[in-house]
C-alpha positions in Angstrom: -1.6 10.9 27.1 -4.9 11.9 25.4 -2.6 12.3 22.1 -0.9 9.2 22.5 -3.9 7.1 22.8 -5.8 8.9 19.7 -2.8 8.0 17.3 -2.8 4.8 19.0 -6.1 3.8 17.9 -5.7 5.7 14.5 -2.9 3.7 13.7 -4.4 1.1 11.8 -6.2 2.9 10.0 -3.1 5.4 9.4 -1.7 2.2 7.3 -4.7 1.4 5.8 -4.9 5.0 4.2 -1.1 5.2 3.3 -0.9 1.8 1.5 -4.1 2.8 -0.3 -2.9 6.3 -1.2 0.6 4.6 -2.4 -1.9 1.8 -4.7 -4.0 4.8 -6.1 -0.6 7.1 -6.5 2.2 4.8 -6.8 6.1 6.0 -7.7 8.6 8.3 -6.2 8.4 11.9 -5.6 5.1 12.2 -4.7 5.3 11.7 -0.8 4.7 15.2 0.4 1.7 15.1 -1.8 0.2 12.0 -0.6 1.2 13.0 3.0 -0.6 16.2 2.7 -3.8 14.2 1.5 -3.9 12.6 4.1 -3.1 15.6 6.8 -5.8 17.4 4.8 -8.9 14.5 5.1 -8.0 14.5 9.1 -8.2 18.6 9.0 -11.2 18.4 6.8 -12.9 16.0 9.5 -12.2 18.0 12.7 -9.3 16.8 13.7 -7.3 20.1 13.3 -5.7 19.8 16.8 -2.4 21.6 15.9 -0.8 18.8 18.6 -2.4 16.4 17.0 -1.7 16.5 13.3 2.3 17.1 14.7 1.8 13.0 15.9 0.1 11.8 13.1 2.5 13.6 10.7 5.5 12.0 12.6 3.6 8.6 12.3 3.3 8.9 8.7 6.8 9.3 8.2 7.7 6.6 10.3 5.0 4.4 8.9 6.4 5.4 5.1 9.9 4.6 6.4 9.3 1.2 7.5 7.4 0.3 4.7 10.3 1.8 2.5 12.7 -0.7 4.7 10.4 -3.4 4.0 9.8 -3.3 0.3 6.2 -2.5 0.8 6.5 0.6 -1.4 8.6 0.5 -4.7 11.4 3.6 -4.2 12.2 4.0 -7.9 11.0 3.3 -11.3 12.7 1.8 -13.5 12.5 4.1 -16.8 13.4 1.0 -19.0 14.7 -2.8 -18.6 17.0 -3.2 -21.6 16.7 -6.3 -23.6 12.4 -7.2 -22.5 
């Protein structure tokens, strides 16, 4: 339950940090990357709780996936738009 109620009140700021890592990085293929950034900062400020990174990591993806749903996040690039 301790878990539960940690990712809980991370959440928020879970979202905050993924939609601000997406602006700073934005474009495909760089998810694992800006996952592990974000893994990494939680690690790097004590909270290396093998339990706990397992949530949040889970949250992450499921946070990514909605947004994905959503049309927060842009999937793909487009290399070029023909006649503009």
């Amino acid at each position: 339950m301790g878990i539960l109620l940690i990712v809980l009140q991370l959440l928020p700021s879970i979202i905050e940090t993924i939609t601000a890592i997406e602006k700073a990085f934005p474009g495909p293929g760089l998810g694992e990357a800006k996952k592990d950034l974000i893994i990494d900062v939680i690690k790097d400020s004590g909270g290396d709780s093998k339990e706990l990174i397992s949530s949040i990591t889970k949250v992450i993806d499921l946070v990514v996936t909605v947004l994905n749903k959503l049309g927060v996040f842009k999937t793909s690039t487009p290399i070029l738009e023909v006649g503009k």
